[in-house]
Structure formats: C-alpha cells, structure tokens
C-alpha positions as CSV (number, residue, x, y, z in Angstrom):
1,X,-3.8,-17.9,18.9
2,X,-5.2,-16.1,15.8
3,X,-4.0,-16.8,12.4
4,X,-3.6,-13.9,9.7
5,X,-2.8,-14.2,6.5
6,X,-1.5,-11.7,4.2
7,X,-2.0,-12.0,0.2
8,X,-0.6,-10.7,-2.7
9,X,-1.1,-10.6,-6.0
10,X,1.2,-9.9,-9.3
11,X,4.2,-9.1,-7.0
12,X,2.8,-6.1,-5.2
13,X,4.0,-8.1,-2.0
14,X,4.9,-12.0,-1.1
15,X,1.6,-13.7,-0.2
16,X,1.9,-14.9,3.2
17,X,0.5,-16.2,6.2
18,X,1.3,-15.4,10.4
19,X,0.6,-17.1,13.4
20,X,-0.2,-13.4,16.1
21,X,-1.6,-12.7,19.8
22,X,-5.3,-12.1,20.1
23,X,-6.9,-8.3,19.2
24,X,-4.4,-8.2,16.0
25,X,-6.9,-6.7,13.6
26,X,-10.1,-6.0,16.6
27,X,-8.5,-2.4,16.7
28,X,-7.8,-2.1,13.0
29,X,-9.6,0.3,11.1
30,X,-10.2,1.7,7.2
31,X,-11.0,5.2,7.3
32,X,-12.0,5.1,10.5
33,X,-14.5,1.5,10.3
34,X,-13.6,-0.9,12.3
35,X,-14.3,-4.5,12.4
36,X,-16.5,-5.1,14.3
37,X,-18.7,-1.2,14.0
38,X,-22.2,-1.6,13.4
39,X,-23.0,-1.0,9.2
40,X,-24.8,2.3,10.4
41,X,-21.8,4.0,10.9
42,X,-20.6,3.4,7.5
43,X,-23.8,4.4,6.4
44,X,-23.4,7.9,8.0
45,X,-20.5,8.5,6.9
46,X,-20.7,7.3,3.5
47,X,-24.4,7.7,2.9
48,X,-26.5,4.3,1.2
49,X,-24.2,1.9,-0.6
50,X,-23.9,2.0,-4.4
51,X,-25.7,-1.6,-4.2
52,X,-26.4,-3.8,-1.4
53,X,-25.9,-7.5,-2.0
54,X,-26.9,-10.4,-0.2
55,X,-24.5,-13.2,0.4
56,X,-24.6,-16.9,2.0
57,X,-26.7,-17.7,4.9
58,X,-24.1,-19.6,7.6
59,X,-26.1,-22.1,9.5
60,X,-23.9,-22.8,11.9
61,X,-23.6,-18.9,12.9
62,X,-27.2,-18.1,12.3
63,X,-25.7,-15.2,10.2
64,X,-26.8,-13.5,7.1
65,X,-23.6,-11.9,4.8
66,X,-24.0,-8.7,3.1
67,X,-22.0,-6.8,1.1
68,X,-22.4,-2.8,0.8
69,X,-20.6,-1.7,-2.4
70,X,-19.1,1.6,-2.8
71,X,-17.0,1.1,-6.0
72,X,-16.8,5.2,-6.5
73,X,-15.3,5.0,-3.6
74,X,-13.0,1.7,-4.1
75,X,-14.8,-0.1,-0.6
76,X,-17.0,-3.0,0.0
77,X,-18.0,-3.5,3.3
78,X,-19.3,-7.2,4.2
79,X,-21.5,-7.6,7.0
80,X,-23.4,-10.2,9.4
81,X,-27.4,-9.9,10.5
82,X,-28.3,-12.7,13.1
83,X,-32.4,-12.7,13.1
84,X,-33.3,-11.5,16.5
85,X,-30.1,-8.8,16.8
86,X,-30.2,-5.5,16.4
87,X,-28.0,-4.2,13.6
88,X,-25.3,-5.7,11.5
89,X,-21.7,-6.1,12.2
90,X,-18.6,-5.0,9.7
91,X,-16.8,-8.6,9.1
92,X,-14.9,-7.5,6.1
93,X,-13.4,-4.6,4.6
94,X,-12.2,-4.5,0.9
95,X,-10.7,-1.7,-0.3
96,X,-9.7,-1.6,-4.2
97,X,-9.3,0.0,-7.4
98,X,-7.6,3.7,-6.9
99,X,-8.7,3.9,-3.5
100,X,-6.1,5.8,-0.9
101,X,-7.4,4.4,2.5
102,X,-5.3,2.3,4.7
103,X,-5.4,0.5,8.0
104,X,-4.6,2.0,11.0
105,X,-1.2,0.4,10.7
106,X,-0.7,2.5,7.5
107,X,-1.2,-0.6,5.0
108,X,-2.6,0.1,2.1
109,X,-2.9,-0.9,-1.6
110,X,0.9,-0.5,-2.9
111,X,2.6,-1.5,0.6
112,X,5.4,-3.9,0.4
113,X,6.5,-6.8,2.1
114,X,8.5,-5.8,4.2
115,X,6.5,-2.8,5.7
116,X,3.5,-5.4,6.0
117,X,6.2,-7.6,7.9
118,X,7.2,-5.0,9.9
119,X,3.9,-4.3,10.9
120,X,2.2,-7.6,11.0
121,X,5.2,-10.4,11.4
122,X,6.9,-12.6,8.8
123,X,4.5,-13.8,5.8
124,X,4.2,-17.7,4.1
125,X,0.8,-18.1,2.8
126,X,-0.3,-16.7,-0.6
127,X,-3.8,-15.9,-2.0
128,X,-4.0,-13.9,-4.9
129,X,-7.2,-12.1,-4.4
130,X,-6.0,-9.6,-3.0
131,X,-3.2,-7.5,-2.9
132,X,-3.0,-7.7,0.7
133,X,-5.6,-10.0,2.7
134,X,-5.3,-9.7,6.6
135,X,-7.3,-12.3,7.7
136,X,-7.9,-12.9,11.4
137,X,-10.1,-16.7,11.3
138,X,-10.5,-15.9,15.2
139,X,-13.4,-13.2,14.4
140,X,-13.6,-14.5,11.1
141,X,-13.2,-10.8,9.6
142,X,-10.2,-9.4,7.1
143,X,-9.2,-6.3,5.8
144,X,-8.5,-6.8,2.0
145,X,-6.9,-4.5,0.0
C-alpha cells in the first residue's frame, strides 16, 4: 500500500498523512506533466528552465536529482538521470508563488482540507513546506504545492 502525505502550511489546510491503493498520484498531472513523463516534454512545452540545478546523487538508486526552475512560471520540476538510460524522469512537481496550476484532481495552492480529503482521504501528518505535499514514497515522487 502507498503512503501519501498531504502538508500544510500557516493554516491554508491541516497537514496530514493517508494510507491509499497503488496508482494514487501515477495518473496525476500539473498542467498536463505527469510523474513519471520524460523532462523533454516539459521542455517543449515550457522551453529551457530558468536554471537547472543539480541535486544529491542516490547510491542506492544509481540516480542523479535535478531540479528545472521555472520561478516566472511558479514550477520546479525535479527529475532522475540513471547513467546508461536514456532521458530523465519527472519525480517531483512544485508548484508555488502565484502560480494557478492544479492537479488533475483540481488541487491547487489555496485548496482546503476538506476538498483535499475528499479527493485524497482523511489527512494526519503535517509538514510545513508546502502548502500541500502529496507524497506517494511508493515511486518516491510528490506533487507540492
């Protein structure tokens, strides 16, 4: 079972945490991105990032993390390059600052508790981040808003 967990911060929602069925955030998407699509597409659509910065180098996952800032645009997307793969994988997606975008589900920056639990499930965990954190530690990926 994957575990999400939603966070708030400054009482724009309860932080929480929820216990869902596999493929809760696989199908979720920002603007159209999902987890999961390849950096290119992001690239396409939002031409070369603002700045491009390099992150940790997980051993156990042979994977390099990347973050592609947007800030005009109020996105970061954080990615994975294994060496001998072909591109590099949207892990992350942080959306901030005035941005509009929302997930698939409609959750966005502003949405409240309950439309996150009616969406999502029943929330426990905080983290104050963000003002909402999905977090699926199956894929090890989250939507952050």
């Amino acid at each position: 079972m994957k575990k999400i967990f939603a966070a708030v911060s400054l009482g724009l929602l309860v932080a929480a945490g929820l216990a869902l069925g596999a493929g809760v955030l696989e199908n979720d998407a920002i603007d159209g991105i999902k987890l999961s699509d390849d950096i290119k597409l992001v690239t396409d659509k939002y031409g070369e990032a603002e700045k491009k910065v390099k992150g940790e180098y997980e051993e156990a996952t042979g994977c390099q993390n990347w973050t592609y800032k947007y800030a005009a645009k109020g996105l970061d997307f954080r990615t994975c390059e294994v060496k001998g793969m072909e591109g590099q994988a949207v892990t992350d997606i942080m959306v901030y600052g005035k941005a509009t975008a929302k997930t698939a589900k409609g959750i966005g920056i502003g949405s409240g508790k309950e439309e996150v639990e009616k969406i999502y499930g029943p929330l426990s965990k905080s983290d104050p981040q963000y003002d909402v954190g999905l977090i699926d530690e199956e894929c090890s990926c989250s939507i952050n808003f």
